[in-house]
N, C-alpha and C positions, 0 to 999 in steps of 0.2 A: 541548838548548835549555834554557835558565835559565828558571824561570819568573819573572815579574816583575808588575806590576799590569797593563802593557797588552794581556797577552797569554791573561790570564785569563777564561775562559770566564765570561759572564754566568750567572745562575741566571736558568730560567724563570720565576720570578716576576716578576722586575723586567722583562723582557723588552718592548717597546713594541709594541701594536698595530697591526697594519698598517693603516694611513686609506689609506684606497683611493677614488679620484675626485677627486685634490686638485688635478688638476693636473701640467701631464708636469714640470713641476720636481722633485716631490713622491718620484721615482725609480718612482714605481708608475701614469706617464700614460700616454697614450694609450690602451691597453686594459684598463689598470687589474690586472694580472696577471694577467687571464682566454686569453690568449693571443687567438689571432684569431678564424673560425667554427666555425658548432656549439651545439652545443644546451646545452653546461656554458658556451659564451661570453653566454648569454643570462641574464636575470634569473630565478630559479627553478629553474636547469638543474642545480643542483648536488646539490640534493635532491627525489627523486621525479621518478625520468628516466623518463617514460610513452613514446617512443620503440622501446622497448623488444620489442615485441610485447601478446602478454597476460601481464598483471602478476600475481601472485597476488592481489595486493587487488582489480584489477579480475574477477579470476573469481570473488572473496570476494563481490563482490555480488549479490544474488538478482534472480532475472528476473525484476521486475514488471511484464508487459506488459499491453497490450489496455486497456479502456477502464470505468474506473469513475464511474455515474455519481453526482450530488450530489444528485439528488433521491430523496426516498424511497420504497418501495416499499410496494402492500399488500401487507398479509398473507397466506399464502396456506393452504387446507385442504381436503384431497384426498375424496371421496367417502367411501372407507375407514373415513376418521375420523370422519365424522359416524354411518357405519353402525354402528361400535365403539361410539359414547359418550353416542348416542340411540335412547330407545325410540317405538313407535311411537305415530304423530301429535303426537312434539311441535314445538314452534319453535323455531327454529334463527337467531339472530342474535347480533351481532357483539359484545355485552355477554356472553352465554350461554357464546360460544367461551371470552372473555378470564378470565369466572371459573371455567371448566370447566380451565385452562390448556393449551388443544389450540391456539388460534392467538397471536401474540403482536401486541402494541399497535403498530399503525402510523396514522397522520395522516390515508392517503389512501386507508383503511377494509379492507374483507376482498373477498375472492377465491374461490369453491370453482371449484375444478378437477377433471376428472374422470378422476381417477386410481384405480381400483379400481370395484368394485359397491355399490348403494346396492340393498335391499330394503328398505327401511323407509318407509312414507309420511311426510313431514317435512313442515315449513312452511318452506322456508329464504327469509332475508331479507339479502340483501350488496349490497355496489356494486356488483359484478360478478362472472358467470358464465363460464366456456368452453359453447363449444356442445357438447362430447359432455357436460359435466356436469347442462347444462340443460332436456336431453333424456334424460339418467340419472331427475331427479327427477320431470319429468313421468310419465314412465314406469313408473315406482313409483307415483304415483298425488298424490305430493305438489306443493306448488307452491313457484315460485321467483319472489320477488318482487324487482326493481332496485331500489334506493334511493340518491340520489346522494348 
């Protein structure tokens, strides 16, 4: 075969884009050259076929479940600590913690909880108590005063 200009292969550059939705005139109507159903004949289906099973980008994602809330928490400090960081009779409130740096600064004030033993007679002063801690410090001899 002669080669000649009509029969010369174009260069991909000049090459025309396919306009796809013009119209069945257009040689690409009706379905637009997506063929008929299925998930690559729909919009988005060509790239990132979730169909698939599990994806690795969907196991890439970390499992954050269960429920976090928006409100803040107080602070919380376990018997333990006040028995470690104070000697006896003295007082114990939520200024004392924050510059001693045993509890940290929260809105909705401090907490002791009674996690360990307290021997030491204390004055402690919080929002709020648990009952085995507020019976920890009775019983040591010290007092626990609520404060809202």
């Amino acid at each position: 075969m002669i080669s000649a200009l009509h029969n010369l292969v174009k260069s991909q550059s000049k090459r025309k884009i396919k306009r796809v939705g013009r119209g069945d005139s257009s040689g690409h109507g009706t379905y637009a050259g997506r063929g008929l159903k299925g998930q690559r004949s729909r919009s988005g289906g060509k790239n990132g076929l979730f169909k698939l099973g599990l994806q690795p980008t969907l196991r890439g994602i970390p499992k954050k479940r269960g429920f976090k809330s928006l409100y803040p928490k107080k602070a919380v400090v376990n018997l333990d600590e006040l028995d470690k960081n104070f000697k006896e009779g003295e007082k114990v409130t939520f200024d004392i913690l924050l510059e001693k740096k045993i509890a940290t600064y929260s809105p909705m004030g401090l907490k002791i909880l009674g996690s360990g033993k307290l021997t030491k007679k204390l004055q402690v002063t919080a929002s709020a108590f648990s009952k085995k801690a507020k019976e920890a410090i009775v019983k040591a001899g010290g007092e626990a005063r609520e404060v809202k």
